[in-house]
C-alpha positions as CSV (number, residue, x, y, z in Angstrom):
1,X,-9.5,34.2,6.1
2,X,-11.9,32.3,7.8
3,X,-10.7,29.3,9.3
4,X,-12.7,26.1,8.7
5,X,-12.9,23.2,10.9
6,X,-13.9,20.2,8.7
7,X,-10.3,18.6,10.4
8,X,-11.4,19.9,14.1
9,X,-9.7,17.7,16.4
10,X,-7.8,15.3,14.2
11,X,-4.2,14.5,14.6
12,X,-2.6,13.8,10.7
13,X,1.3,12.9,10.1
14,X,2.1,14.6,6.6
15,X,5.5,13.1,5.5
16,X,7.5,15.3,3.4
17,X,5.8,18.5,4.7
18,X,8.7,21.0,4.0
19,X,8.1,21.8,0.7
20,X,5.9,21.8,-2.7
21,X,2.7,19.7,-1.8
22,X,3.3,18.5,1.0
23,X,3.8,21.9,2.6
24,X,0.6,23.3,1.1
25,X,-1.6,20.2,2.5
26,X,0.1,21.2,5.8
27,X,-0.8,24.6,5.9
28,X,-4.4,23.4,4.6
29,X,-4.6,20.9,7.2
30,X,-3.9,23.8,10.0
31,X,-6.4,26.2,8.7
32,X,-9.2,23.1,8.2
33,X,-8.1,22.4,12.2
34,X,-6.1,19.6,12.5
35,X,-3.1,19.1,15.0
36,X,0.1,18.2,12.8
37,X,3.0,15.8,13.1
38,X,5.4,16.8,9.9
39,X,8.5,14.9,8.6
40,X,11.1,16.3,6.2
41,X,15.0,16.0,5.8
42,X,15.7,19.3,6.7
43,X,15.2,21.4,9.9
44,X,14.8,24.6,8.5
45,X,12.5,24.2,6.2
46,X,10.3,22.7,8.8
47,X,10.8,25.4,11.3
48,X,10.2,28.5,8.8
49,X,6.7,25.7,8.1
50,X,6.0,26.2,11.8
51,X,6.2,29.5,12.0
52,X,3.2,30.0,9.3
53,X,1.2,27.4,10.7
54,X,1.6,28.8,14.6
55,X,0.3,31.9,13.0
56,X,-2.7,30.3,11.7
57,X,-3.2,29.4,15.0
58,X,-2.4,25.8,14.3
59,X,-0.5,23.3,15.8
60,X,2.1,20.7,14.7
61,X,4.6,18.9,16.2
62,X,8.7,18.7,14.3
63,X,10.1,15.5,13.1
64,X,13.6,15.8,11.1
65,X,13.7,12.2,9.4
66,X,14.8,11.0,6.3
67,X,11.7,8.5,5.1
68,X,14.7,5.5,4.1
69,X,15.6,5.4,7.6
70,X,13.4,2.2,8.4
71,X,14.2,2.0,11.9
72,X,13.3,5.8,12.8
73,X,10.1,4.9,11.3
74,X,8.7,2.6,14.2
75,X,10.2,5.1,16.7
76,X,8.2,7.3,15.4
77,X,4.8,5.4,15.7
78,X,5.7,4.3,19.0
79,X,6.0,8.3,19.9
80,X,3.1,8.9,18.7
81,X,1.3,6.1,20.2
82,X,2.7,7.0,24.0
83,X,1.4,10.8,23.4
84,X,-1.8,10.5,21.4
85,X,-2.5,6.9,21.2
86,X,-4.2,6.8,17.9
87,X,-3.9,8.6,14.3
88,X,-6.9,10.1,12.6
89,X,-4.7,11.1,9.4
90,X,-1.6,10.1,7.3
91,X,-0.5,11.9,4.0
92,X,2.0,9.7,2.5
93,X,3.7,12.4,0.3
94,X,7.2,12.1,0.5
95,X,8.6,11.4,-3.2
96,X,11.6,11.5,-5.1
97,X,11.7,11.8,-9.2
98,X,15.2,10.0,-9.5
99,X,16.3,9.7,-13.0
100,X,15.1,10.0,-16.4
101,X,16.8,7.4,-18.5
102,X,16.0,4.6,-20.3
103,X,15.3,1.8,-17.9
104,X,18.9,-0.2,-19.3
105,X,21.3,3.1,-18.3
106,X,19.5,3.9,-15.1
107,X,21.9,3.8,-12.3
108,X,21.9,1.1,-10.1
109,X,22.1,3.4,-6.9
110,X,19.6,6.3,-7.7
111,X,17.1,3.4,-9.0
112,X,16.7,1.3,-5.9
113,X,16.5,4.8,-4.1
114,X,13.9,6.3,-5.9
115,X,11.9,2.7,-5.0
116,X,12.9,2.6,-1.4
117,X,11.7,6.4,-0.9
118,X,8.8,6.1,-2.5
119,X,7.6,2.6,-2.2
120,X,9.2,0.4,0.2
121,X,9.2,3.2,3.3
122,X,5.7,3.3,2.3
123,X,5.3,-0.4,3.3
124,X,7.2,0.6,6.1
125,X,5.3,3.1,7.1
126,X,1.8,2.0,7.0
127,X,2.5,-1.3,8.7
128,X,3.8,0.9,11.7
129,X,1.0,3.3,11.4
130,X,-1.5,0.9,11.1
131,X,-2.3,0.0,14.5
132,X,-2.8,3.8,14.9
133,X,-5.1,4.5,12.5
134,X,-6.9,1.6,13.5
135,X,-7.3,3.1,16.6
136,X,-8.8,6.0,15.5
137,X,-12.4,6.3,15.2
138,X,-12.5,7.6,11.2
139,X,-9.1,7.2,9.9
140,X,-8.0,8.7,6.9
141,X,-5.0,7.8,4.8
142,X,-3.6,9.2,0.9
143,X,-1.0,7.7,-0.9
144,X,0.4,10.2,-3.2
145,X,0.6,8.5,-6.6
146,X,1.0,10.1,-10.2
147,X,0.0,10.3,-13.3
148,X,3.4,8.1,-14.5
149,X,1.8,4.7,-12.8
150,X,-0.3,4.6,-15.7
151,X,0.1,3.4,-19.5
152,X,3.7,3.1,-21.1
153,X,6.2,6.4,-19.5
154,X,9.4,5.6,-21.4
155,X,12.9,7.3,-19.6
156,X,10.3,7.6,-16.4
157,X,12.3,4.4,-14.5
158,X,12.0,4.0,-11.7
159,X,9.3,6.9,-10.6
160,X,7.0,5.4,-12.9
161,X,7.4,1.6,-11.5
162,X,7.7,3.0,-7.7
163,X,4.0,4.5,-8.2
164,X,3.0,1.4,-9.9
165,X,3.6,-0.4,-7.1
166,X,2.3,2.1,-4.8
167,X,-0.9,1.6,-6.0
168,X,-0.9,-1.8,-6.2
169,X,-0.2,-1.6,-2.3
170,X,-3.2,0.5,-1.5
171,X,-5.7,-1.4,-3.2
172,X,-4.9,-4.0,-1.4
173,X,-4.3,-2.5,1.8
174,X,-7.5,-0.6,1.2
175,X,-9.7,-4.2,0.4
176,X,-7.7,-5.5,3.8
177,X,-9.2,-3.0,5.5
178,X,-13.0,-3.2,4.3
179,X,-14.9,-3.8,7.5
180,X,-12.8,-1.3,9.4
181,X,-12.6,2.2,10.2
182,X,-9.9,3.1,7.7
183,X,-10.4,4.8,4.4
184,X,-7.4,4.6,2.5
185,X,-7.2,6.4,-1.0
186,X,-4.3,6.7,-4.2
187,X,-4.1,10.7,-4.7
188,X,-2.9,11.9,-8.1
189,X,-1.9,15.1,-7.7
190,X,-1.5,16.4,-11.4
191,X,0.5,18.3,-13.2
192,X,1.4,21.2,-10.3
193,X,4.0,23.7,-10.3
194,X,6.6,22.1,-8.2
195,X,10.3,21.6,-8.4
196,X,10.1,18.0,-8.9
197,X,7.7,18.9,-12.2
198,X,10.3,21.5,-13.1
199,X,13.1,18.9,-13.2
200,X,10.9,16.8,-15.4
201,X,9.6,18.8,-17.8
202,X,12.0,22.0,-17.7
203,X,10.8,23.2,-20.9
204,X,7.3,24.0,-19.2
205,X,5.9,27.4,-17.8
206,X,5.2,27.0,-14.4
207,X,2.7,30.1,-14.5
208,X,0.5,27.6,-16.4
209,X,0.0,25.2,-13.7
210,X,-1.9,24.9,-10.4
211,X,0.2,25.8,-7.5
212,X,0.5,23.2,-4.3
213,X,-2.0,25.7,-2.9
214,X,-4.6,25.4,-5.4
215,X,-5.0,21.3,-5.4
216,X,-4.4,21.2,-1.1
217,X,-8.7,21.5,-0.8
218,X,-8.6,17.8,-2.2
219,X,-6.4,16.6,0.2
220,X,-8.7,17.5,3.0
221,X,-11.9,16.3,1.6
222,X,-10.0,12.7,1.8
223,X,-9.0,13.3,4.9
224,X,-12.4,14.6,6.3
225,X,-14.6,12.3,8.7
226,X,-17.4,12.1,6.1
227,X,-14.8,10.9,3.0
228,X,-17.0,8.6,0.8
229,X,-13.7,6.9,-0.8
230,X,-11.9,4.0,-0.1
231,X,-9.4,2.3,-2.3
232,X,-10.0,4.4,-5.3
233,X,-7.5,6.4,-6.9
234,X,-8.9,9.5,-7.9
235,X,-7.7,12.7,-9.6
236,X,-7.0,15.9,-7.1
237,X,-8.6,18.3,-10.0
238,X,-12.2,16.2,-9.4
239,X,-11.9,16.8,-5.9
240,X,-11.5,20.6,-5.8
């Protein structure tokens, strides 16, 4: 395959990297170019990630971290600021589905989980990153929303009101950040054949979705130099 270089030179932090979409943007991200830093919760998974992207000839750099760890979050920024200094591209992707229930029989403890992991270390996240990304000369950032911020999603709990919030929060990170170098975009991926969609609708056939792969182009036109978006939330399939 030929490799393409519209990420040439740019340092992105994918979190949740290790599997699903995250781990297809990475492997996109390496063949478009770009030098890596990848979270996930587990090692191995990350590793066996590595090993695919090393022979792409990419690089990344390993971070085992659980995203509700808050305080590992700005040790991570301030790594990243000692080595590199700056951060031309951040993939907030790590999600959780939680429980489907009706919103009065959720559980108390998977509820305010699902929000912490996919909202509040979001918050955490950018306002650590965003002296980075400020630093960089075209920065580049995705929040991974869905398709369940949108309209009423009854038994969807707390998933739906975590990406409800989520995009709240970009938009108005995004107008914060009009007259600066950032572009900061709300990605919905779609229905894609991943593990989380599987739990959610187990009834469906997998073979009749877009794999991780085939949705990963989008990611990197958001995260390319010459993205024309900021503060939109746009669909990955009118991106591909």
């Amino acid at each position: 395959m030929a490799r393409a270089e519209q990420l040439e030179g740019r340092l992105v932090l994918i979190t949740g990297a290790s599997r699903g979409i995250g781990r297809a943007v990475a492997l996109a991200c390496a063949e478009a170019g770009a030098e890596l830093i990848l979270t996930a919760r587990t090692t191995g998974a990350l590793e066996e990630l590595d090993d695919e992207i090393k022979a792409r000839g990419g690089q990344a750099t390993l971070v085992e971290m659980d995203v509700t760890d808050l305080p590992a979050i700005p040790r991570l920024a301030a790594a990243i600021a000692e080595r590199w200094g700056r951060l031309d591209g951040f993939v907030a992707n790590a999600g959780q589905l939680g429980q489907m229930a009706p919103m009065a029989h959720s559980d108390p403890e998977i509820f305010e989980r699902t929000l912490q992991v996919n909202l509040t270390s979001v918050w955490h996240q950018l306002r650590a990153f965003d002296p980075l990304l400020r630093a960089a000369a075209a920065a580049r950032v995705i929040l991974v929303s869905s398709g369940a911020a949108q309209g009423a999603r009854p038994y969807w709990g707390a998933y739906a009101v975590s990406k409800a919030g989520l995009e709240a929060m970009g938009r108005a990170w995004a107008a914060e950040n009009e007259q600066t170098n950032m572009r900061i975009n709300l990605l919905d991926p779609g229905a894609v054949a991943t593990a989380m969609r599987a739990a959610s609708y187990p009834g469906e056939d997998p073979a009749s979705l877009p794999t991780p792969q085939d949705i990963a182009p989008a990611f990197i036109r958001l995260l390319s130099p010459d993205c024309p978006h900021h503060g939109a939330l746009l669909k990955a399939r009118d991106l591909i």
